[in-house]
ROKE-112622 format. One line per field, with one value per residue (C-alpha): residue in one letter; y, x, z. Coordinates in nm, 4 decimals. Example, Ala and Ser with C-alpha at 12.3 -4.5 7.8 and 13.67 -1.06 7.14 Angstrom:
2
r = c(A  S)
y = c(-0.4500  -0.1060)
x = c(1.2300  1.3670)
z = c(0.7800  0.7140)
This chain:
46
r = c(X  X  X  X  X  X  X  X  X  X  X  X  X  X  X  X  X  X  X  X  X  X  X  X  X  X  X  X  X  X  X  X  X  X  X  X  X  X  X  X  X  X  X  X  X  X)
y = c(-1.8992  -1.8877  -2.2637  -2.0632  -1.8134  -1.5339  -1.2733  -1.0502  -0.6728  -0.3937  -0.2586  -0.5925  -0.6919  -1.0631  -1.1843  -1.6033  -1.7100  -1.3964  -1.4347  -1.0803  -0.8236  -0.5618  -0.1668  0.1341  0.3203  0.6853  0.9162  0.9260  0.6135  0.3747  0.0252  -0.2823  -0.6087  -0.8314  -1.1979  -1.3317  -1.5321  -1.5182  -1.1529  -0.8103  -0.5355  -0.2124  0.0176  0.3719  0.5286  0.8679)
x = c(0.8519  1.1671  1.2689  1.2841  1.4868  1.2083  1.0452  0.7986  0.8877  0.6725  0.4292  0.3951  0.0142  -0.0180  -0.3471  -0.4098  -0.6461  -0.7412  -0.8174  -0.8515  -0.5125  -0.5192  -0.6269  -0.5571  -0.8467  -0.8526  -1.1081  -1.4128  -1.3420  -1.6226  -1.5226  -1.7447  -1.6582  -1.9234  -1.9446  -2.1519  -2.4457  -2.2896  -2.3955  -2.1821  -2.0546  -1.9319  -1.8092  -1.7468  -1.4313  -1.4960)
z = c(0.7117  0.9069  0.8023  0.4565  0.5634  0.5248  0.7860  0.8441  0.8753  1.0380  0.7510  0.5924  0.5107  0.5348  0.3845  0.4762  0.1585  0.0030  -0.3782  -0.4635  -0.4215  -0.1826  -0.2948  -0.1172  -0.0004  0.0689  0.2430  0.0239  -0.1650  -0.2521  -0.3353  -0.4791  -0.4544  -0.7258  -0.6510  -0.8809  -0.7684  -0.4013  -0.3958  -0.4136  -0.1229  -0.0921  0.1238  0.1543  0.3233  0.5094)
């Protein structure tokens, strides 16, 4: 990155390969995440 002339600054969220974008969770959240025939999660923020 710093051949381009970019950085990385304290707070930044770096994700290597994700597909999906990131979501902010808060305190009794419950996310799902469905994929397909590879089978679904979820989790639950408390």
């Amino acid at each position: 990155m710093g051949t381009f002339g970019a950085t990385l600054e304290p707070g930044y969220v770096v994700l290597a390969g994700s597909f999906m974008r990131p979501v902010r969770a808060l305190k009794g959240d419950t996310l799902r995440a469905d994929f397909g025939t590879l089978g679904a999660i979820s989790v639950q923020f408390v």
